[in-house]
DSSP file (Angstrom, degrees, kcal/mol; ACC not computed):
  #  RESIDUE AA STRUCTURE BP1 BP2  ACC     N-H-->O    O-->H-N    N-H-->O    O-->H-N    TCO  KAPPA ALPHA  PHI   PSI    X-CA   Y-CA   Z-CA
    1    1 A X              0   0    0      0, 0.0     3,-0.4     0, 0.0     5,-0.3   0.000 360.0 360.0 360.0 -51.9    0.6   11.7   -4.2
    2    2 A X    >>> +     0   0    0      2,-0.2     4,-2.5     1,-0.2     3,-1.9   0.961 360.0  60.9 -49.4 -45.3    2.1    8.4   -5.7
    3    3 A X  H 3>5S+     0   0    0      1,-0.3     4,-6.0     3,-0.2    -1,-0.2   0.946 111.4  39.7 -45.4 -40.0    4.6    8.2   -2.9
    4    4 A X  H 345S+     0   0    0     -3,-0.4    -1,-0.3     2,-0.2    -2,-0.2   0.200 114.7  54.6 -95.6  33.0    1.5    7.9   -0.6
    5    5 A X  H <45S+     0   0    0     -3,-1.9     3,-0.2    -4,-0.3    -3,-0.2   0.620 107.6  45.4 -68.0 -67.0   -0.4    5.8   -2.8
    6    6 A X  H ><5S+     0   0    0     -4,-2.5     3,-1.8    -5,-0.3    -2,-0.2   0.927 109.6  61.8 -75.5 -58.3    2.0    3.4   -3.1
    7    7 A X  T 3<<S+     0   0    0     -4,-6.0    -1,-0.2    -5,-0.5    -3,-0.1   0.726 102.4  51.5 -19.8 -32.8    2.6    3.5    0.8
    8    8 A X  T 3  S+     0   0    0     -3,-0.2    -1,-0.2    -5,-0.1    -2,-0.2   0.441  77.6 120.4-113.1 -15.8   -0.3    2.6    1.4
    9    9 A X    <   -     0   0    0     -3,-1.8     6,-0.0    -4,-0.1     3,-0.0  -0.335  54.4-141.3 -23.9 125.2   -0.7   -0.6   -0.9
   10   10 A X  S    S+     0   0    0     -2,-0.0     2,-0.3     2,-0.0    -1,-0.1   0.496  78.9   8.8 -66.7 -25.0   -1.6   -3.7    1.2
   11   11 A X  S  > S-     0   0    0      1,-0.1     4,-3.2     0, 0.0     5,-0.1  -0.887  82.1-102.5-151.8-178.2    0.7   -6.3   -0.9
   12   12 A X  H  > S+     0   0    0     -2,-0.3     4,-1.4     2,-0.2    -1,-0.1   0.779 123.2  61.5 -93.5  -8.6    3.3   -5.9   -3.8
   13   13 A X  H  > S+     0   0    0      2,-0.2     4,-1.6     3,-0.1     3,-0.4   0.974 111.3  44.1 -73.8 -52.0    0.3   -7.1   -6.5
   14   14 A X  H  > S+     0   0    0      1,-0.2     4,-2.7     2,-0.2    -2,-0.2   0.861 117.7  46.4 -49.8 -47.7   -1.6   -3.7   -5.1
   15   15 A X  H  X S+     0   0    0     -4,-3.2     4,-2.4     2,-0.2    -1,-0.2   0.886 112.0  45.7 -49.9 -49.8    1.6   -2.1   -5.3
   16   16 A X  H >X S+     0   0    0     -4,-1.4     4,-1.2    -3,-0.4     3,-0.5   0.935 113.0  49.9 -30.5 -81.8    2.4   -3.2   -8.5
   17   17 A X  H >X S+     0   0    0     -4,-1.6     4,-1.7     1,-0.4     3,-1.0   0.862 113.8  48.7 -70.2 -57.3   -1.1   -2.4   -9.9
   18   18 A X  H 3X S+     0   0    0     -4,-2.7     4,-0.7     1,-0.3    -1,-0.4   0.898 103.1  58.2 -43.5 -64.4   -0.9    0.9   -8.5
   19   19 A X  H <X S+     0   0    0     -4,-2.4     4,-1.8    -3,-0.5    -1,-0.3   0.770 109.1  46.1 -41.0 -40.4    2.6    1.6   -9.8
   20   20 A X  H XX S+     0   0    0     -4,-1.2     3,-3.6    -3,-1.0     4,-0.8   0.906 105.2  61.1 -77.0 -75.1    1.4    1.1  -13.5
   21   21 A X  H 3< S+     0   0    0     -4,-1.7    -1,-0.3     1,-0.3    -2,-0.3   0.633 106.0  44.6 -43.1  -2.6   -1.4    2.9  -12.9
   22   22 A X  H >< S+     0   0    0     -4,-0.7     3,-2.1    -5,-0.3    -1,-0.3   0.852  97.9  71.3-100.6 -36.9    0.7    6.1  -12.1
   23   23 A X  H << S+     0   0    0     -3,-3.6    -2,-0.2    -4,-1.8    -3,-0.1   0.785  92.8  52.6 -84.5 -25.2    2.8    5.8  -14.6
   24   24 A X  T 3< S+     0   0    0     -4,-0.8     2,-0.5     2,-0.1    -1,-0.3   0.492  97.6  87.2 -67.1   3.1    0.4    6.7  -17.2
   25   25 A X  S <  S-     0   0    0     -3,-2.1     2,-0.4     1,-0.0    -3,-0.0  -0.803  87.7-107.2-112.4 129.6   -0.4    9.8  -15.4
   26   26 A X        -     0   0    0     -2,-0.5    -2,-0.1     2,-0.0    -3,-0.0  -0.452  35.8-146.5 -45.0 100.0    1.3   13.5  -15.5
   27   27 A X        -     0   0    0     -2,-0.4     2,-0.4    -4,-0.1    -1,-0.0  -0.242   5.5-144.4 -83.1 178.0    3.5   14.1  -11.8
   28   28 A X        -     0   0    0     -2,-0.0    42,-0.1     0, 0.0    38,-0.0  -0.890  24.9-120.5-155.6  91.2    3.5   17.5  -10.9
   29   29 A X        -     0   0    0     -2,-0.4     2,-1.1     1,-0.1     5,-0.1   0.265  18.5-116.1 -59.6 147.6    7.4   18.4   -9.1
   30   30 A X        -     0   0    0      3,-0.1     2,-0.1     4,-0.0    -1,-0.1  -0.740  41.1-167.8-106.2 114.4    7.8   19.6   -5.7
   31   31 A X     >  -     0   0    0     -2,-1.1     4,-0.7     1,-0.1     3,-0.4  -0.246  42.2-121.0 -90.9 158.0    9.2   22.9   -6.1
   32   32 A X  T  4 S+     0   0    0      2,-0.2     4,-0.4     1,-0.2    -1,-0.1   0.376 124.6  61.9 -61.8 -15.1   10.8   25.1   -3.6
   33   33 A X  T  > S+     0   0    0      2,-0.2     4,-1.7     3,-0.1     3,-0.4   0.830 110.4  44.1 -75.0 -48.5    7.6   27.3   -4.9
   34   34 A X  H  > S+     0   0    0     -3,-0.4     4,-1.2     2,-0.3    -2,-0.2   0.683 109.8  50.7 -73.0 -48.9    5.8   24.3   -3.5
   35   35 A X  H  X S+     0   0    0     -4,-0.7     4,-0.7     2,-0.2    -1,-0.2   0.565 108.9  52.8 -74.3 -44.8    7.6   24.1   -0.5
   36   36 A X  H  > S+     0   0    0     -3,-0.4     4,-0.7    -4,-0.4    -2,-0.3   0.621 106.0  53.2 -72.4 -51.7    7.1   27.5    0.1
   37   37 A X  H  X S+     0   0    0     -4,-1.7     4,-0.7     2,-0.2    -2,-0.2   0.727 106.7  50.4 -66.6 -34.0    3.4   27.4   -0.3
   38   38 A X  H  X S+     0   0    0     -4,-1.2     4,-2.9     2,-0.2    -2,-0.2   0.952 107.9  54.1 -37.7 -65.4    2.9   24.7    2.1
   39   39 A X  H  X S+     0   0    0     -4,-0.7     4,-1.8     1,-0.3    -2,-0.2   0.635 112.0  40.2 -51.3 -37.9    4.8   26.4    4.4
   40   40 A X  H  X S+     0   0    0     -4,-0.7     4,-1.7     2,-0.2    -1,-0.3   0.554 113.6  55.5 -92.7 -33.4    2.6   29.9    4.3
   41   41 A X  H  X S+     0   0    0     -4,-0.7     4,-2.3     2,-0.2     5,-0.3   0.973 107.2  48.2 -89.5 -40.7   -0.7   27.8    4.1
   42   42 A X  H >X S+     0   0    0     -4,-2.9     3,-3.0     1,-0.2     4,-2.9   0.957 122.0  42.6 -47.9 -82.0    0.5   25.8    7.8
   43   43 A X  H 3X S+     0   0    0     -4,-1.8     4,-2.3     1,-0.2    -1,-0.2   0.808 111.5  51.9 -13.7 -70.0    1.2   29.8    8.9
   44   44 A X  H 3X S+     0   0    0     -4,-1.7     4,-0.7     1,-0.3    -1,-0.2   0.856 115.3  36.8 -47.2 -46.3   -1.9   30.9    7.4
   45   45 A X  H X<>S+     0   0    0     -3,-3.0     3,-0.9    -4,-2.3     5,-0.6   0.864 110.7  66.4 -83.9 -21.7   -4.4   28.2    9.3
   46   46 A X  H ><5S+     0   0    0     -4,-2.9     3,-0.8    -5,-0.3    -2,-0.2   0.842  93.1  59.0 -65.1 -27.7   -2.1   28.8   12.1
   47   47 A X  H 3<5S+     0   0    0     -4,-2.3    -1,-0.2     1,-0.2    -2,-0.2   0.663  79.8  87.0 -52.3 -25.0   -3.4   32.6   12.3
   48   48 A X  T <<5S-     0   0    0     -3,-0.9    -1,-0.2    -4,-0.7    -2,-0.1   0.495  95.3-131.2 -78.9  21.9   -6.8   31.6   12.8
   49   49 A X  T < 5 +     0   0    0     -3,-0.8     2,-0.3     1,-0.2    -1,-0.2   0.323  65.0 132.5  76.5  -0.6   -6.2   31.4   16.6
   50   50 A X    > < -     0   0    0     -5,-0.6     3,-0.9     1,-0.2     2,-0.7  -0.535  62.3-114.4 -99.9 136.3   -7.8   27.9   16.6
   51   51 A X  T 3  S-     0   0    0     -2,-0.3    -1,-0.2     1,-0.2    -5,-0.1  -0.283  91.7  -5.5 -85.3 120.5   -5.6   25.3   18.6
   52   52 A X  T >  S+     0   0    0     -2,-0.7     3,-5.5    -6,-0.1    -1,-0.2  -0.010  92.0 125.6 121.6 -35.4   -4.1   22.8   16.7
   53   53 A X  T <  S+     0   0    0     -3,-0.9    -2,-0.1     1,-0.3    -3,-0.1   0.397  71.4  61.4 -62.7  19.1   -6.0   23.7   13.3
   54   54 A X  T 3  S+     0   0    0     -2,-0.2     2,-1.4    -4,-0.1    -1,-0.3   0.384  78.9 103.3-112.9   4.1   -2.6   24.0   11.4
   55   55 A X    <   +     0   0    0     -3,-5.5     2,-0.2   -10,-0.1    -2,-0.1  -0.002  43.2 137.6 -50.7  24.8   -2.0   20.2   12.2
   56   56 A X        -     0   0    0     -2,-1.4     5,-0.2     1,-0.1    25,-0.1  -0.378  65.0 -78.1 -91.1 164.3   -2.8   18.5    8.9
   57   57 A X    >   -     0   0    0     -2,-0.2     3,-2.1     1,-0.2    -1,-0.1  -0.237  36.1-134.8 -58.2 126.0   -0.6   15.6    7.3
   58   58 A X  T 3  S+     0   0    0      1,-0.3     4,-0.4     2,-0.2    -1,-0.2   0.045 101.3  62.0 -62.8  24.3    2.4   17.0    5.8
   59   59 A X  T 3> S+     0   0    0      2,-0.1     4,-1.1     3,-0.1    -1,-0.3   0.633 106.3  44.4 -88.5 -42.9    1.9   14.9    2.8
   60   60 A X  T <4 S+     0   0    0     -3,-2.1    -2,-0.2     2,-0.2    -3,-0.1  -0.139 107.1  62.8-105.5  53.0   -1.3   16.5    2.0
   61   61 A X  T  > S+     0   0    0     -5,-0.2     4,-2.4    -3,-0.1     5,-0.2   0.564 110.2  45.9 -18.5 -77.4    0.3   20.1    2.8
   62   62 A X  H  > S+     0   0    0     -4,-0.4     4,-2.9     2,-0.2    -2,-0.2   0.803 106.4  47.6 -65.1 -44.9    2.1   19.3    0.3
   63   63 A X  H >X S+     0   0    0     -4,-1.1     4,-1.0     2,-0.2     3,-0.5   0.995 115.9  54.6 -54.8 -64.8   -0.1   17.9   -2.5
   64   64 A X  H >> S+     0   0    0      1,-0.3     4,-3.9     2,-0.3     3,-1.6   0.904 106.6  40.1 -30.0 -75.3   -2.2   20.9   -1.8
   65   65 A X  H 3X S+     0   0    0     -4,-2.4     4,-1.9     2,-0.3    -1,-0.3   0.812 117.2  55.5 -74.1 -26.9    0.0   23.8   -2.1
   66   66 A X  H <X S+     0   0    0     -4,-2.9     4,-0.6    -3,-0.5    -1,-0.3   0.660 112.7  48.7 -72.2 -15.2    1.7   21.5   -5.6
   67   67 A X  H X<>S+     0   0    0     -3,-1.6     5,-1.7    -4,-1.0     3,-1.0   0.898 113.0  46.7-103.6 -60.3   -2.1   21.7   -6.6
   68   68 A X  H ><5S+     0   0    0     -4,-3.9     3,-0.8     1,-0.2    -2,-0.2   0.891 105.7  55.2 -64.3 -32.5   -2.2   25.2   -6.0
   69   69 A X  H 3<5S+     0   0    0     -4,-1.9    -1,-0.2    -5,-0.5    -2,-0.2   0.901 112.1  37.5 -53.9 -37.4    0.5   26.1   -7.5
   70   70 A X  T <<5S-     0   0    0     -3,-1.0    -1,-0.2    -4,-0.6    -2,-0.2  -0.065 111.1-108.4-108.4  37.4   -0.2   24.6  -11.1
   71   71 A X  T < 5S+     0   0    0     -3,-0.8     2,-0.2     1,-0.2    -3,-0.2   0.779  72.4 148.0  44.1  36.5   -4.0   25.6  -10.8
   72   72 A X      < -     0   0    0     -5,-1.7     2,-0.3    -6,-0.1    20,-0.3  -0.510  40.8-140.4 -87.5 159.5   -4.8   21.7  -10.5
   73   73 A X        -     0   0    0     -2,-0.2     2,-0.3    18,-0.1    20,-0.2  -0.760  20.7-121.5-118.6 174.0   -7.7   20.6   -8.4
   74   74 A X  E     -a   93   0A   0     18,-1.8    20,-3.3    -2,-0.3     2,-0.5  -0.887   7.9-148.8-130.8 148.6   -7.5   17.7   -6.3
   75   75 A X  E     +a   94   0A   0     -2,-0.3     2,-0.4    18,-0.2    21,-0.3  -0.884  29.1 175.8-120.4 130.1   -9.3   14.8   -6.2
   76   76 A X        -     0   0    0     18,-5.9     3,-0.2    19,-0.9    -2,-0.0  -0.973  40.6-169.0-137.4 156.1   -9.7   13.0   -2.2
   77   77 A X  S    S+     0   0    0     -2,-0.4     2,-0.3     1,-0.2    -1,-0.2   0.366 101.0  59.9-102.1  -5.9  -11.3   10.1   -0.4
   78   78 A X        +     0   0    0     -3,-0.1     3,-0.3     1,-0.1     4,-0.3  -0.346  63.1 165.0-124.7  74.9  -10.0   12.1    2.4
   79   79 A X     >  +     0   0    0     -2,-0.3     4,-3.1    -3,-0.2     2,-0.3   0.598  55.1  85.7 -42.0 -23.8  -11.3   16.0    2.7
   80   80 A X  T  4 S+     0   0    0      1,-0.2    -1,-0.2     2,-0.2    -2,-0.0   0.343  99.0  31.1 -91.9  37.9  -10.3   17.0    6.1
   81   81 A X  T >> S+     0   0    0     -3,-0.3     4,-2.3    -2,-0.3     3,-1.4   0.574 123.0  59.3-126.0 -59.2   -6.9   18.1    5.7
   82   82 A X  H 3> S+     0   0    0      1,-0.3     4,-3.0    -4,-0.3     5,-0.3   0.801 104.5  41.4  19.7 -97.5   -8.2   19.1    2.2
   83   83 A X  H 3< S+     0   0    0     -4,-3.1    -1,-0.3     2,-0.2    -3,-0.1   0.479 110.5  59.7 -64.0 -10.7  -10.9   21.5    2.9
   84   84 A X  H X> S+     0   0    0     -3,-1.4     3,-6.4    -5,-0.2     4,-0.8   0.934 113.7  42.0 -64.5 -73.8   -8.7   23.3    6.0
   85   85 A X  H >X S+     0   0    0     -4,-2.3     3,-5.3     1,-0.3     4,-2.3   0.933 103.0  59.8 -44.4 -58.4   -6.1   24.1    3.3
   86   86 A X  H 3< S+     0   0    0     -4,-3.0    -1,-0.3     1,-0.3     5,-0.3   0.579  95.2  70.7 -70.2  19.1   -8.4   25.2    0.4
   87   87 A X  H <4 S+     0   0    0     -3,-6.4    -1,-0.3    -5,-0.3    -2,-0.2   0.552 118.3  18.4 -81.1 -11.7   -9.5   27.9    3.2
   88   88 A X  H << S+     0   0    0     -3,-5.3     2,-0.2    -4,-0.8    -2,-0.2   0.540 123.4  55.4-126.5  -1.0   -5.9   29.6    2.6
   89   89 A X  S  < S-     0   0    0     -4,-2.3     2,-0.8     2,-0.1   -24,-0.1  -0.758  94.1-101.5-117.9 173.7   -4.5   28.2   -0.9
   90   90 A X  S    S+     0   0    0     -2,-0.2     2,-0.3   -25,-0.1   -19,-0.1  -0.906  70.6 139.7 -93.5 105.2   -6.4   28.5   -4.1
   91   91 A X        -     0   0    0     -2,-0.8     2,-0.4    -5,-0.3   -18,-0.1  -0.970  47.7-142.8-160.0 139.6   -7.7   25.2   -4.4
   92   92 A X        -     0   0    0     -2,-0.3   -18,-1.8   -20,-0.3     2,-0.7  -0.994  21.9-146.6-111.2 115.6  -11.0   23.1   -5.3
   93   93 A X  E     -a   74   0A   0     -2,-0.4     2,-0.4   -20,-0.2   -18,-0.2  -0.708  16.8-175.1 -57.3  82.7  -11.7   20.2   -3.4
   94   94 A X  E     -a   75   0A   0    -20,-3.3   -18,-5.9    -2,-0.7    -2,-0.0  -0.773  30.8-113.8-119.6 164.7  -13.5   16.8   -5.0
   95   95 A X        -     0   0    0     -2,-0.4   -19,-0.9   -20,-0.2     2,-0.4  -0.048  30.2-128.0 -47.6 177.4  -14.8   13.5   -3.5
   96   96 A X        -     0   0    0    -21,-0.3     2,-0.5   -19,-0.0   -20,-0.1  -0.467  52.0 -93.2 -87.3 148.6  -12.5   10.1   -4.9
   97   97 A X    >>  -     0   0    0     -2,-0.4     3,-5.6     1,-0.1     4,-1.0  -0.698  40.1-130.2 -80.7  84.3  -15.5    8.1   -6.2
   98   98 A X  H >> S+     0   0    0     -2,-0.5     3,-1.7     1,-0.3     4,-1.3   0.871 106.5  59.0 -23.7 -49.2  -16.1    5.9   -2.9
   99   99 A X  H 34 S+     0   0    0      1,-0.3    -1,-0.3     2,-0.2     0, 0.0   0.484  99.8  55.8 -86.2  11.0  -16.2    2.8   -4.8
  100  100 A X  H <4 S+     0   0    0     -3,-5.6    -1,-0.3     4,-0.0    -2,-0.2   0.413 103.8  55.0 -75.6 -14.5  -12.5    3.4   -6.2
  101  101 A X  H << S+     0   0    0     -3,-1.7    -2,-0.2    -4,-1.0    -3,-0.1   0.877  93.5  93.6 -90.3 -93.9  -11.3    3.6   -2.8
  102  102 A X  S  < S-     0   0    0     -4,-1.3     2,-0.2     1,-0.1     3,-0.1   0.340  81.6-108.0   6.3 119.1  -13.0   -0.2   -1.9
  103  103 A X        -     0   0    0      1,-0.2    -1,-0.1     2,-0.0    -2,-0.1  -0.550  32.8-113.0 -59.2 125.3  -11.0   -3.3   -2.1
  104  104 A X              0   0    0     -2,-0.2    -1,-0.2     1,-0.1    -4,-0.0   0.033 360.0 360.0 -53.0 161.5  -11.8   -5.4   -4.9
  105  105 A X              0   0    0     -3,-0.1    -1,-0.1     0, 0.0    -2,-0.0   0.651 360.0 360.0-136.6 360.0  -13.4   -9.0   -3.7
């Protein structure tokens, strides 16, 4: 999740600010267990016949199935990859707090 965090920065002060703000925070590895889980949840949504509905972004594939794995929940300003996944992984979904997501002004 910091790699796409930090993508996603608008300037190197955002980056920056961001950057710190991760570092205090616990990372969670991507495992071949991880890797694995991804892999099985894509499958999984891909069984439900519905076309297309195992198309979410591999970056939150991945977050997801690292979240299921260590019995973390995940916190998103963006659910709809999210809630797909927690139909096949053991996962709990919650909001990001719109108004952490907002650019300061």
């Amino acid at each position: 999740m910091r790699m796409e965090w930090l993508h996603d920065a608008r300037d190197e002060a955002e980056f920056n600010e961001r950057e710190v703000i991760f570092s205090g925070l616990h990372e969670l590895p991507v495992t071949r267990e991880v890797g694995d889980a991804a892999v099985g949840a894509l499958r999984d949504l891909m069984a439900t016949g519905v076309p297309r509905y195992w198309r979410v972004d591999l970056p939150d594939a991945l977050i997801a199935a690292t979240a299921a794995c260590a019995g973390v929940n995940v916190l998103s300003g963006n659910r709809r990859d999210f809630e797909k996944l927690s139909e096949v992984l053991n996962l709990n979904v919650y909001d990001f707090p719109a108004e952490a997501q907002e650019p300061a002004e």
